[in-house]
mmCIF file of the N, C-alpha and C atoms, coordinates in Angstrom:
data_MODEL
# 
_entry.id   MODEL 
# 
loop_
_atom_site.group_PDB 
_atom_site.id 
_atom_site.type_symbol 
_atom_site.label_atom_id 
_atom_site.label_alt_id 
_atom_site.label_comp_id 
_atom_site.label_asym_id 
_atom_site.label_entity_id 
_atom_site.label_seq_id 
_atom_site.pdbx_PDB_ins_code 
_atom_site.Cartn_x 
_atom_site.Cartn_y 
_atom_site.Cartn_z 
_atom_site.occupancy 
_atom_site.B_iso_or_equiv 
_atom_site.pdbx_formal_charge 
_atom_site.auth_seq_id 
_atom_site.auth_comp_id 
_atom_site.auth_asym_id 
_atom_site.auth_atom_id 
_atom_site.pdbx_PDB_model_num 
ATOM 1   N N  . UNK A 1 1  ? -1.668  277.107 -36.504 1.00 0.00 ? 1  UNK A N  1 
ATOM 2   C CA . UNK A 1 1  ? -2.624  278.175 -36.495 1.00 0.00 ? 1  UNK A CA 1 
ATOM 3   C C  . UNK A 1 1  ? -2.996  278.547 -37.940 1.00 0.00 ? 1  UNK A C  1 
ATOM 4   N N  . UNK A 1 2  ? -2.295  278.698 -38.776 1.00 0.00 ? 2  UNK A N  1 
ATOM 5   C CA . UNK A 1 2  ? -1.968  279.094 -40.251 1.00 0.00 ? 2  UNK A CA 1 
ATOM 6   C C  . UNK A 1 2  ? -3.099  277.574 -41.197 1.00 0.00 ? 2  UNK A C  1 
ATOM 7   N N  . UNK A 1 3  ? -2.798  276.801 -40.240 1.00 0.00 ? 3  UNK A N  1 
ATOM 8   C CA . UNK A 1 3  ? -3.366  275.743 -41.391 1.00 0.00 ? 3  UNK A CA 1 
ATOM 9   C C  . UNK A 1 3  ? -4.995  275.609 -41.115 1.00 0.00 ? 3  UNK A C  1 
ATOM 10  N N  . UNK A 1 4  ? -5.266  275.858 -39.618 1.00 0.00 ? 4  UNK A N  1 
ATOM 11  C CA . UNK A 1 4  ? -6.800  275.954 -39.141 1.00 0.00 ? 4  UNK A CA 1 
ATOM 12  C C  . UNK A 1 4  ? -6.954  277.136 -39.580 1.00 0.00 ? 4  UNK A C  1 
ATOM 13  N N  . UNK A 1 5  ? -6.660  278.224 -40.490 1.00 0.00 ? 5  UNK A N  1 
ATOM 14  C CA . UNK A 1 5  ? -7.270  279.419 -41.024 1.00 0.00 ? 5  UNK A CA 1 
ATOM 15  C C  . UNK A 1 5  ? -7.400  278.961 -42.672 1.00 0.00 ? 5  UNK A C  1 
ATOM 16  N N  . UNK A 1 6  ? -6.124  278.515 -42.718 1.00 0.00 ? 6  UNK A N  1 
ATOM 17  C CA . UNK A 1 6  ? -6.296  278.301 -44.133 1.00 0.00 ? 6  UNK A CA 1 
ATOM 18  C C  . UNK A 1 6  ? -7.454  277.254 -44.566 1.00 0.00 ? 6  UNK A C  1 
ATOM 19  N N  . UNK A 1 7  ? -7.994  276.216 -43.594 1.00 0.00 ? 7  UNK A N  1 
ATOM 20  C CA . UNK A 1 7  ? -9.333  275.333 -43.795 1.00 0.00 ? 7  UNK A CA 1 
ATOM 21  C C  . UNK A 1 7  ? -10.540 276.391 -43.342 1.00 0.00 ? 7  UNK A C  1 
ATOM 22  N N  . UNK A 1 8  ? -10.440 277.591 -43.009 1.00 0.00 ? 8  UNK A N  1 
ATOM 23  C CA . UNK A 1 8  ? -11.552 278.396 -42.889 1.00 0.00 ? 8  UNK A CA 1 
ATOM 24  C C  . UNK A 1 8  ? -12.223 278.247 -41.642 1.00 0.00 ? 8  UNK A C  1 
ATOM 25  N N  . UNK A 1 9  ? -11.387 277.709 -40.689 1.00 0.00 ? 9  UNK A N  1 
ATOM 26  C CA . UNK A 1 9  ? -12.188 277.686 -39.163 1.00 0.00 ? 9  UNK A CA 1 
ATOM 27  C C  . UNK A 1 9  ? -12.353 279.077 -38.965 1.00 0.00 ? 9  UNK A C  1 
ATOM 28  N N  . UNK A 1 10 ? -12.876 279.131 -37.491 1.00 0.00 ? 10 UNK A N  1 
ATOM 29  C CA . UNK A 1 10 ? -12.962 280.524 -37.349 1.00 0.00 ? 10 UNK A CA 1 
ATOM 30  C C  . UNK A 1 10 ? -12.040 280.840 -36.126 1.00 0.00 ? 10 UNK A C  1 
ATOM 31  N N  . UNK A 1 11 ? -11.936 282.008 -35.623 1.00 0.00 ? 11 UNK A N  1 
ATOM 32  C CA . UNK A 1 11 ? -10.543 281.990 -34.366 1.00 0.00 ? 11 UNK A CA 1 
ATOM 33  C C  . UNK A 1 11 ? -11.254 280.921 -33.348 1.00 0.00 ? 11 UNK A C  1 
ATOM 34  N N  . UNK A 1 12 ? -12.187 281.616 -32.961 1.00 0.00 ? 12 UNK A N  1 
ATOM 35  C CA . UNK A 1 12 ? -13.101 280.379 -31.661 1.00 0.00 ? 12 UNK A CA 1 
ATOM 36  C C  . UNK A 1 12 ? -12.973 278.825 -32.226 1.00 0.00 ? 12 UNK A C  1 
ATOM 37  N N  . UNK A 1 13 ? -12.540 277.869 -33.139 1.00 0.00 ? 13 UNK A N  1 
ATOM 38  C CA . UNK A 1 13 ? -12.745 277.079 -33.369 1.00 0.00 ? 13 UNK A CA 1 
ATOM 39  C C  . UNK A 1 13 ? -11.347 276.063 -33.449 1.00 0.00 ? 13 UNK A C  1 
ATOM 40  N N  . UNK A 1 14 ? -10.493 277.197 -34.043 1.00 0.00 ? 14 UNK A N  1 
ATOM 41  C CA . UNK A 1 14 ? -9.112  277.173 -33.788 1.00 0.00 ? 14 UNK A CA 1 
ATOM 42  C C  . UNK A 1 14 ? -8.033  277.276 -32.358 1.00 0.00 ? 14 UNK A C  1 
ATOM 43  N N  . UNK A 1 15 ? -8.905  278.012 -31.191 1.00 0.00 ? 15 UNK A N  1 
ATOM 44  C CA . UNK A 1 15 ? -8.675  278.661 -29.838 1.00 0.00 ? 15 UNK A CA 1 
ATOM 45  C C  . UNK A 1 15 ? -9.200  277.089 -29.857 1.00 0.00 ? 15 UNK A C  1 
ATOM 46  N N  . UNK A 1 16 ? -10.021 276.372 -29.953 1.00 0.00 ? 16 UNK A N  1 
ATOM 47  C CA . UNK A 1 16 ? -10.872 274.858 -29.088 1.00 0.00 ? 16 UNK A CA 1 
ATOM 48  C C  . UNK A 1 16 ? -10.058 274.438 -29.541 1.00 0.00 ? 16 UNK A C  1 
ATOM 49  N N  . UNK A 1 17 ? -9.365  273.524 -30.940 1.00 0.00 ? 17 UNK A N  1 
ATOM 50  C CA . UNK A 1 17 ? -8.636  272.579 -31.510 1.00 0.00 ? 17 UNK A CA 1 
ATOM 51  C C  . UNK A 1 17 ? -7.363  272.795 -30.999 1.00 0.00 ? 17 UNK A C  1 
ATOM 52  N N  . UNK A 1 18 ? -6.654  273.659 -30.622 1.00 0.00 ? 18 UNK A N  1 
ATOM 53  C CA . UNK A 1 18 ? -5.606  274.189 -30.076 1.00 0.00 ? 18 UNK A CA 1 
ATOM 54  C C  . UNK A 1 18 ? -5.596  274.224 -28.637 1.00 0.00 ? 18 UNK A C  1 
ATOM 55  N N  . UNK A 1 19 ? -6.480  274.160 -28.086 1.00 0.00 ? 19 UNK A N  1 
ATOM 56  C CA . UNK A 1 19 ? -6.938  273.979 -26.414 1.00 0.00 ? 19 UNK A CA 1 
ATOM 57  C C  . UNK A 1 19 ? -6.383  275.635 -25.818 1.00 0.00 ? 19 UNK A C  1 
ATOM 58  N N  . UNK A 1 20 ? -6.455  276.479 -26.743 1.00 0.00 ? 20 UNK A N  1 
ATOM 59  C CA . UNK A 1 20 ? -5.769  278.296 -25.746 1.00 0.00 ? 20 UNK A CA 1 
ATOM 60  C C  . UNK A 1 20 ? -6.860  278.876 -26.490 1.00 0.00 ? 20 UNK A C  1 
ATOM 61  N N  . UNK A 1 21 ? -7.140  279.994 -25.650 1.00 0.00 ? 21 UNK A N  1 
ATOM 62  C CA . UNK A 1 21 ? -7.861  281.278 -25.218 1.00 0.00 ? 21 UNK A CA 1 
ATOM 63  C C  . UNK A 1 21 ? -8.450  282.038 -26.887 1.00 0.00 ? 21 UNK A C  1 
ATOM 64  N N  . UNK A 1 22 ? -9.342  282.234 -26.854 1.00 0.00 ? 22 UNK A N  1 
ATOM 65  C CA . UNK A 1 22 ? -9.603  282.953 -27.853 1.00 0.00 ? 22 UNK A CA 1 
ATOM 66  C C  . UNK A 1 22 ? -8.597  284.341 -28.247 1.00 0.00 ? 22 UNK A C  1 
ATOM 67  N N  . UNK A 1 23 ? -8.325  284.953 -27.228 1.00 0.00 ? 23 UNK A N  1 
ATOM 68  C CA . UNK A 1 23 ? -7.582  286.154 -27.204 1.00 0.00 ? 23 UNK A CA 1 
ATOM 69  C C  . UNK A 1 23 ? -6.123  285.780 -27.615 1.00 0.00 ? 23 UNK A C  1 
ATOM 70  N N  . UNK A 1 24 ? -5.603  284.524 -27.385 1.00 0.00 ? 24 UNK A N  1 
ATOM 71  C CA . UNK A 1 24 ? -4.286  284.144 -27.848 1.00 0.00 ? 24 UNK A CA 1 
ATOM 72  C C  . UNK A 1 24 ? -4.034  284.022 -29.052 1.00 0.00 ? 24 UNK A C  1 
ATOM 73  N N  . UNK A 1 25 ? -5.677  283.646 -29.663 1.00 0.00 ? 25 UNK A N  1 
ATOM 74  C CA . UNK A 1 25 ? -5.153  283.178 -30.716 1.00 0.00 ? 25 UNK A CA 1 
ATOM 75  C C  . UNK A 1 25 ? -5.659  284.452 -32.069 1.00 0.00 ? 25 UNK A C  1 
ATOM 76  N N  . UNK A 1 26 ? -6.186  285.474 -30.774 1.00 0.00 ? 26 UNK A N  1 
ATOM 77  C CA . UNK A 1 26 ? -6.384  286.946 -32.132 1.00 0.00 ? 26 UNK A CA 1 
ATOM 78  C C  . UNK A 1 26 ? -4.493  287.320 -32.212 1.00 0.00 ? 26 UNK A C  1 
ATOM 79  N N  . UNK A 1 27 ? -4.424  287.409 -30.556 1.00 0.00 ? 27 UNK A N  1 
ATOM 80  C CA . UNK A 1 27 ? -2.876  287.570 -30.774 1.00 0.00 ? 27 UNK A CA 1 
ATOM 81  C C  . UNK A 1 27 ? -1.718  287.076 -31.857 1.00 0.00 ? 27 UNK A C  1 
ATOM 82  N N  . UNK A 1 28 ? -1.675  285.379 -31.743 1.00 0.00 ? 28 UNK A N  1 
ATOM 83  C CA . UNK A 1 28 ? -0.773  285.152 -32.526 1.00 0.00 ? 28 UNK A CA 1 
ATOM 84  C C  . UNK A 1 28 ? -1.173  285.151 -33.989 1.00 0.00 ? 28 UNK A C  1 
ATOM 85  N N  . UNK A 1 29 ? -2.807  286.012 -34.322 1.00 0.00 ? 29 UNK A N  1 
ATOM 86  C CA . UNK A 1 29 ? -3.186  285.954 -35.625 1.00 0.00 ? 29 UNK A CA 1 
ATOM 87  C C  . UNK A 1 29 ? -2.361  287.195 -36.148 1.00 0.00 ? 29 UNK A C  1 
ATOM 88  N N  . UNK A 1 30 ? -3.024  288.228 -35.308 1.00 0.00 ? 30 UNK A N  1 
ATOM 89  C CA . UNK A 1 30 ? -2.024  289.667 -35.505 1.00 0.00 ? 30 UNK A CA 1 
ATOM 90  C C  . UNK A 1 30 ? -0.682  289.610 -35.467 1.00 0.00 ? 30 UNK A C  1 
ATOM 91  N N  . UNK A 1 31 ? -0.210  288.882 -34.746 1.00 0.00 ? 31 UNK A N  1 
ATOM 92  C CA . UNK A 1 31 ? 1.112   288.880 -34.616 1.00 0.00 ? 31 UNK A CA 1 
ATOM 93  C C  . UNK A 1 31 ? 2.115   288.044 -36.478 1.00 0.00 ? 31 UNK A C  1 
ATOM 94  N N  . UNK A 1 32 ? 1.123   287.380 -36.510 1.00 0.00 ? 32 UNK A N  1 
ATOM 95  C CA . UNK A 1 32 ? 1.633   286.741 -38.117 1.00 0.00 ? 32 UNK A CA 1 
ATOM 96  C C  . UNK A 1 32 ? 1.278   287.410 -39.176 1.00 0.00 ? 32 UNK A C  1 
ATOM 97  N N  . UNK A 1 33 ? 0.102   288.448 -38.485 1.00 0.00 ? 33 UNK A N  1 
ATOM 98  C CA . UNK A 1 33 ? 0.089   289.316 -40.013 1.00 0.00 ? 33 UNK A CA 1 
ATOM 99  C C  . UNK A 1 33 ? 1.339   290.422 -39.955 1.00 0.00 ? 33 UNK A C  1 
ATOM 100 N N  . UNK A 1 34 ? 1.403   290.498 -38.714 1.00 0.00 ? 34 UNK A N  1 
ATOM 101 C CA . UNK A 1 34 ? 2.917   291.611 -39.121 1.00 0.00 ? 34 UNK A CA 1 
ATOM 102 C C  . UNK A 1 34 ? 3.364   291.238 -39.330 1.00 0.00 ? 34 UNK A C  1 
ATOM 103 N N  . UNK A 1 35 ? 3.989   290.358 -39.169 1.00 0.00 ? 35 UNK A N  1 
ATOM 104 C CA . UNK A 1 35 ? 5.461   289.363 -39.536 1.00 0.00 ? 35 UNK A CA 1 
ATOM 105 C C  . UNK A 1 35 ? 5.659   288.770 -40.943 1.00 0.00 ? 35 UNK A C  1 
ATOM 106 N N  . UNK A 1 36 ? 4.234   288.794 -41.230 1.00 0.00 ? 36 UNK A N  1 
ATOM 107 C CA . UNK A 1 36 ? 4.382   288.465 -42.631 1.00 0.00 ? 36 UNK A CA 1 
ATOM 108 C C  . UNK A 1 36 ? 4.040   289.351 -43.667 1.00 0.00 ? 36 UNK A C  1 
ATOM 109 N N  . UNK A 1 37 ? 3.670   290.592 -42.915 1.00 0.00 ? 37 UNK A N  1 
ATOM 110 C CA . UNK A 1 37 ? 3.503   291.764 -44.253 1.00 0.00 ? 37 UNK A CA 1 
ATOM 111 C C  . UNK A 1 37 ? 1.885   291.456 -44.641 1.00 0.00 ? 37 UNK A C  1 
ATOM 112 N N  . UNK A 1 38 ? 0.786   291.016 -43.844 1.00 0.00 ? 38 UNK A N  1 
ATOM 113 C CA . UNK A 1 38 ? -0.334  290.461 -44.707 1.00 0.00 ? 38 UNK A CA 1 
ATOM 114 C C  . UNK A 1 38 ? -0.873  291.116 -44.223 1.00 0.00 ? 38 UNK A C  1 
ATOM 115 N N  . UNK A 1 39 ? -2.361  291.622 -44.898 1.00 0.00 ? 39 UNK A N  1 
ATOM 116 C CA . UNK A 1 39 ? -3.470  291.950 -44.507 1.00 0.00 ? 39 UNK A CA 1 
ATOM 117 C C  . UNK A 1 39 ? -4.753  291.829 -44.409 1.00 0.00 ? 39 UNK A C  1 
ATOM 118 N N  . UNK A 1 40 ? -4.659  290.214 -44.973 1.00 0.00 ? 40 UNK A N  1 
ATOM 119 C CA . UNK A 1 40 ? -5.604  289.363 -44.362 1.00 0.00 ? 40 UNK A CA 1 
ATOM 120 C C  . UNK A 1 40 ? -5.488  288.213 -44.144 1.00 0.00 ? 40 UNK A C  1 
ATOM 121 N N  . UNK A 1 41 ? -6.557  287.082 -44.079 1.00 0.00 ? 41 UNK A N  1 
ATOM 122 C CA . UNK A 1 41 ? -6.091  285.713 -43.676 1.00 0.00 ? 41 UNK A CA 1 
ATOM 123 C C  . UNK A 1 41 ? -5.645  285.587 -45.151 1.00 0.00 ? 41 UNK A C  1 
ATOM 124 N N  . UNK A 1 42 ? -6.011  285.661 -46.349 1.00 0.00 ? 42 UNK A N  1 
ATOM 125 C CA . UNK A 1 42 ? -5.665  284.871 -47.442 1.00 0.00 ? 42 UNK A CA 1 
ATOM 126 C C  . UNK A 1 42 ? -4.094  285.153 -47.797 1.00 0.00 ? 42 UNK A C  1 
ATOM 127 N N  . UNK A 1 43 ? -3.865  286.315 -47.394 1.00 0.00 ? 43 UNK A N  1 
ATOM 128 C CA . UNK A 1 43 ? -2.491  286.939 -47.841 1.00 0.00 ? 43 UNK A CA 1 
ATOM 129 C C  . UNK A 1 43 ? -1.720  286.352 -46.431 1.00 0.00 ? 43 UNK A C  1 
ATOM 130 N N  . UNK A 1 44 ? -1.697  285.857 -45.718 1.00 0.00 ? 44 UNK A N  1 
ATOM 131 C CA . UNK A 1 44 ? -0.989  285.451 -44.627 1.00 0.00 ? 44 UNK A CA 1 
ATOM 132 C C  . UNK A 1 44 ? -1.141  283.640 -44.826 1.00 0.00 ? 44 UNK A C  1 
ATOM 133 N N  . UNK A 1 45 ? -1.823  283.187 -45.292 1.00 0.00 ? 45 UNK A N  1 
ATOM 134 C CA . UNK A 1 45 ? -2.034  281.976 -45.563 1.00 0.00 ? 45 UNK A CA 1 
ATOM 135 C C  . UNK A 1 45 ? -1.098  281.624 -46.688 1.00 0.00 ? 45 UNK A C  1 
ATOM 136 N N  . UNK A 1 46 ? -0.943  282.608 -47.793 1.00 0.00 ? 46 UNK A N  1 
ATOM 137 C CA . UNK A 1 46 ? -0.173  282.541 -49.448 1.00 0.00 ? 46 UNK A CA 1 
ATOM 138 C C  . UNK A 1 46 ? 1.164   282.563 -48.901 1.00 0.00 ? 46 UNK A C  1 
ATOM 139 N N  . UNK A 1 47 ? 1.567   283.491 -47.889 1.00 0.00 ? 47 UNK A N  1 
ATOM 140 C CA . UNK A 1 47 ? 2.991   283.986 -47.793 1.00 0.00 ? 47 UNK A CA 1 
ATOM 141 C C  . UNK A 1 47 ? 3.190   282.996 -46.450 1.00 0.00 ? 47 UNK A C  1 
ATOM 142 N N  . UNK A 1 48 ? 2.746   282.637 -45.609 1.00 0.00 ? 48 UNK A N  1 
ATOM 143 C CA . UNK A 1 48 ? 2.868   281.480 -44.795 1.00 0.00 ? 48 UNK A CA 1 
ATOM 144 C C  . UNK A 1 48 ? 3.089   279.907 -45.164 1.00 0.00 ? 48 UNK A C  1 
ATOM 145 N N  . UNK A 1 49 ? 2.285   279.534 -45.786 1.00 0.00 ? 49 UNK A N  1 
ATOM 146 C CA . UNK A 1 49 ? 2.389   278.105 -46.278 1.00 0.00 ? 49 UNK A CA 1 
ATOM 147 C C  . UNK A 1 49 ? 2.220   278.179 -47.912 1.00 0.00 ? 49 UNK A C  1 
ATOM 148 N N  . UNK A 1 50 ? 3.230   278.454 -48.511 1.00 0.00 ? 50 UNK A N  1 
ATOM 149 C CA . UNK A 1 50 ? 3.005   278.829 -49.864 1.00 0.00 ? 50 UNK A CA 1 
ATOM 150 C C  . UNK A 1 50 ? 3.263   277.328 -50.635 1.00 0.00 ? 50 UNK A C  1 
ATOM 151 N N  . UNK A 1 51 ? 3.517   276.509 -50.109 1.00 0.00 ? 51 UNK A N  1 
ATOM 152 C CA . UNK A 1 51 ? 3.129   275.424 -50.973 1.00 0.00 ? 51 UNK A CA 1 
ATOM 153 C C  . UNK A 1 51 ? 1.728   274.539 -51.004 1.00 0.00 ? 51 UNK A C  1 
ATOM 154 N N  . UNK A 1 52 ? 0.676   275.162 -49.645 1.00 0.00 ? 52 UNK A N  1 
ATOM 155 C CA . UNK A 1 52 ? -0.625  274.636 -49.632 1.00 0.00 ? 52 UNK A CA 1 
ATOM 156 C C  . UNK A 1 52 ? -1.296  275.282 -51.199 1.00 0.00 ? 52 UNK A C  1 
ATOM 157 N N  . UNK A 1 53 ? -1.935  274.671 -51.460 1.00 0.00 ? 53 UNK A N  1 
ATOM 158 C CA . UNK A 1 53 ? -2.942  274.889 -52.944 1.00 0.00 ? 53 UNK A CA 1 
ATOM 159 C C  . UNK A 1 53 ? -4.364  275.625 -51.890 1.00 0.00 ? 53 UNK A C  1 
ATOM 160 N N  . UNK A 1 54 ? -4.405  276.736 -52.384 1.00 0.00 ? 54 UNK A N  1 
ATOM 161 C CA . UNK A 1 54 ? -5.691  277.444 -52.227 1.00 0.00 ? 54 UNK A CA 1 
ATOM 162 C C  . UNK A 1 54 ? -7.082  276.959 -53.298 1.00 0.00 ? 54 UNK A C  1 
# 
């Protein structure tokens, strides 16, 4: 999920490549920003996969 944000898909595009629900995947978006303290995609992307190069 983390890596189709970090290429800049959008949730709907990520919900298709993933074959689940648009709503699942606001879920497990929200759900990783708490978990990771972020408050947006870029800050959840840095503290998620911190060895991808932005």
């Amino acid at each position: 999920m983390l890596r189709g944000l970090a290429r800049g898909l959008l949730y709907k595009e990520v919900a298709e490549a993933l074959g689940i629900a648009l709503g699942t995947v606001r879920t497990h978006v929200w759900r990783i920003y708490r978990k990771l303290h972020a408050r947006n995609r870029t800050e959840a992307v840095r503290k998620g996969l911190p060895g991808l190069r932005c």
